[in-house]
N, C-alpha and C positions, 0 to 999 in steps of 0.2 A: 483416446479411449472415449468412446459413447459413453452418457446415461442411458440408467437400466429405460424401458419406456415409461409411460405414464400410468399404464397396466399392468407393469410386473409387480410379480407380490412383493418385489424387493424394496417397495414405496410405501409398504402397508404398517409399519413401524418406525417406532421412531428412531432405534435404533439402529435401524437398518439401513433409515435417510445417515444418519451420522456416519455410518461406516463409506458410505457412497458418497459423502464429503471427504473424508480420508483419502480414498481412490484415486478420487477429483483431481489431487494437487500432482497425480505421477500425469494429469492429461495437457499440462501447461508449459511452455518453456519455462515458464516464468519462474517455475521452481528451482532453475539452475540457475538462475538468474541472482535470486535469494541466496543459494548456496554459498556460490561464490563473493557474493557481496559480504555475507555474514561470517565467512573468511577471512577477509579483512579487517571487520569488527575484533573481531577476535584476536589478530595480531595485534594492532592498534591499541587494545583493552592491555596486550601483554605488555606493549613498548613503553604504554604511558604506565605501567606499576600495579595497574588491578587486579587482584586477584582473580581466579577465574570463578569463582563462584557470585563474585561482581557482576561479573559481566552475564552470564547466565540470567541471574534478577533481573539485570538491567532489561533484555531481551524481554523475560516475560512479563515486566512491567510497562516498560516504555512501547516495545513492536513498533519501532518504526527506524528505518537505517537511520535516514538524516537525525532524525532526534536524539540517536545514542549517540553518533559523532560527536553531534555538538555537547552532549554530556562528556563523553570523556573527554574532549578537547580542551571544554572552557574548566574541568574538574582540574587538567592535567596539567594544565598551564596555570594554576593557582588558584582559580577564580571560587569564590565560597558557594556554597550548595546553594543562597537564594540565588545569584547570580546565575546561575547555573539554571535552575528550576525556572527563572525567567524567561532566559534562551530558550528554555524546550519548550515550554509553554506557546511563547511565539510561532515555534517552528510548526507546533501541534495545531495551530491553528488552520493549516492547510486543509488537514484531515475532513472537520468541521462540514462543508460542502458533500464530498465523499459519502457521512453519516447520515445528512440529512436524505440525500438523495437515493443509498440503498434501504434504508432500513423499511420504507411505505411497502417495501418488493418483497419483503415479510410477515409485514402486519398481517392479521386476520380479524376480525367483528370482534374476536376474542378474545387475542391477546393482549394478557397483562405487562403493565409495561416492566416489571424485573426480568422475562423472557426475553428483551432485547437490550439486557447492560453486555452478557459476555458477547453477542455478536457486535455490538456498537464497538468491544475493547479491540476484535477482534480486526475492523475493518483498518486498512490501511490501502496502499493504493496497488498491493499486488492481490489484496483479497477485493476490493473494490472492482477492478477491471475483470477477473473473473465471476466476478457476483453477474456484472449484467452478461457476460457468455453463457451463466452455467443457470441460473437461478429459473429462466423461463422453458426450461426444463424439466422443472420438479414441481409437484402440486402443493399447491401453495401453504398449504397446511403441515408440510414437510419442510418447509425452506431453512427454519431456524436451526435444528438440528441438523439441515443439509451444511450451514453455514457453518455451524461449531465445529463440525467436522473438517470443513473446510480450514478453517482458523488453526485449527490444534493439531492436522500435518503439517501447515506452515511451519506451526513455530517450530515445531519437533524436528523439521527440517534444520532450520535458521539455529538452534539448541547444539544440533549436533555439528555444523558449519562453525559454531564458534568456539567450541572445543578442541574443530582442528585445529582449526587458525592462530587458537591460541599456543597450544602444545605446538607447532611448526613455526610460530612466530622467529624465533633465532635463525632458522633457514629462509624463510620469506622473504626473498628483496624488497627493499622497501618501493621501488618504483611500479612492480605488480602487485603491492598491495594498495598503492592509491590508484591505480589503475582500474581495478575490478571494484574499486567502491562508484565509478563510473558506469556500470552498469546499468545498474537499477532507474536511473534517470532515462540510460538510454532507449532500454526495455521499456518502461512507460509512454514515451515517446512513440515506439512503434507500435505499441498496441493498442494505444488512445487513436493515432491513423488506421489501423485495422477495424476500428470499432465503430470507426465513422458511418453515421447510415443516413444524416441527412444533411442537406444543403448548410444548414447552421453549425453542422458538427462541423465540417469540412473550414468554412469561413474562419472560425472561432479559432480553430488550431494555425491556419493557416495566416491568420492576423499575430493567430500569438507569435507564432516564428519568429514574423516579421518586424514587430515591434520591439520587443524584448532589446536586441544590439541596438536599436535607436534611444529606448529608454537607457539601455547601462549604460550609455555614451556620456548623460547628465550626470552620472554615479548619487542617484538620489537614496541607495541601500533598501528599496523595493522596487527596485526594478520588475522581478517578477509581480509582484500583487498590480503593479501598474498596469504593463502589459497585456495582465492575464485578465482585469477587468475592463479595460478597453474594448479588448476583443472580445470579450462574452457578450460587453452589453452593445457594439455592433454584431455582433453573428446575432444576441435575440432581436436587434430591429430587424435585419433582413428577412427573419425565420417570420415575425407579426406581418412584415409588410407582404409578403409571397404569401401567407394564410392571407388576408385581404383580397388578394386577386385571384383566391381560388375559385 
């Protein structure tokens, strides 16, 4: 599904950017991706005892798969709410990068900064990846509204994904529900390749691959942050050094 253009009056409100965030999420796989991941969630939420009105909050407070896992895991398995609240916290830490990196794709001269808390809540890395698809698209004056809209399909999607999952949880095998929580990493994976557009993009993924089995080999328990800063900060010297010889 196309955006409206950069001329249609469908961009002349703000409301009407918001509604064109809504749209947005039927134009993505990534939405099925969500679904079915938050399917899982939802069983998962069921097996480990939560209520499902838990698990709901959980979704619109935390938006993030890996971070509720680790909520209901370490909840499920004993662990007390700071314990708990630590894990996510860490895990949120991901995000961080993500934040700082879409939100300047909103900014305006004039935006105040309480105009970018609900999109900051709202990014995660299936709204992230769609931000730089969809965002140079829309005038720029529109983006924040284009993005709540964005956000609040998601979740209404991932809402409704966890409601089945929950209510179908006693039918669920348990080997296809950890199965499709495998998704969402995978999804990211091809789309972060699909989105590659320059020499440094390509490096950086392409080192991270390669690293990552070398570092889990040590089992240092960051393997990925290892990894994944390794290769950033080679893919940005080759990116410095090729500007140099431009």
């Amino acid at each position: 599904m196309a955006l409206a253009s950069l001329e249609s009056p469908q961009w002349m409100s703000p409301g009407r950017a918001y509604l064109q965030g809504v749209r947005a999420v039927g134009s993505t796989v990534l939405t099925l991706v969500l679904f079915a991941t938050y399917i899982g969630i939802g069983a998962l939420a069921h097996d480990s005892r939560f209520s499902l009105g838990w698990v709901l909050l959980s979704t619109l407070l935390v938006w993030a798969g890996p971070a509720q896992i680790i909520l209901i895991s370490s909840l499920g398995s004993g662990a007390t709410a700071i314990q708990a609240a630590i894990a996510v916290t860490v895990s949120a830490i991901r995000l961080f990068p993500m934040v700082v990196s879409v939100l300047p794709l909103m900014r305006t001269p004039t935006t105040k900064l309480r105009q970018l808390i609900l999109p900051a809540h709202f990014i995660a890395v299936t709204l992230w990846v769609e931000c730089f698809r969809l965002l140079p698209q829309v005038p720029r004056e529109r983006r924040i509204p284009f993005t709540i809209g964005l956000g609040t399909g998601l979740v209404s999607v991932c809402l409704t994904a966890n409601l089945i999952g929950y209510l179908l949880a006693a039918n669920l095998p348990q080997l296809f529900g950890a199965a499709i929580l495998l998704l969402t990493p995978l999804a990211f994976l091809l789309s972060t390749a699909r989105n590659c557009r320059e020499i440094a993009d390509v490096v950086a993924l392409g080192l991270g691959l390669l690293l990552f089995p070398i570092v889990a080999y040590f089992h240092t328990g960051v393997d990925v942050l290892i990894s994944g800063v390794a290769a950033g900060t080679i893919a940005y010297g080759v990116h410095r050094w090729k500007a140099r010889r431009a």
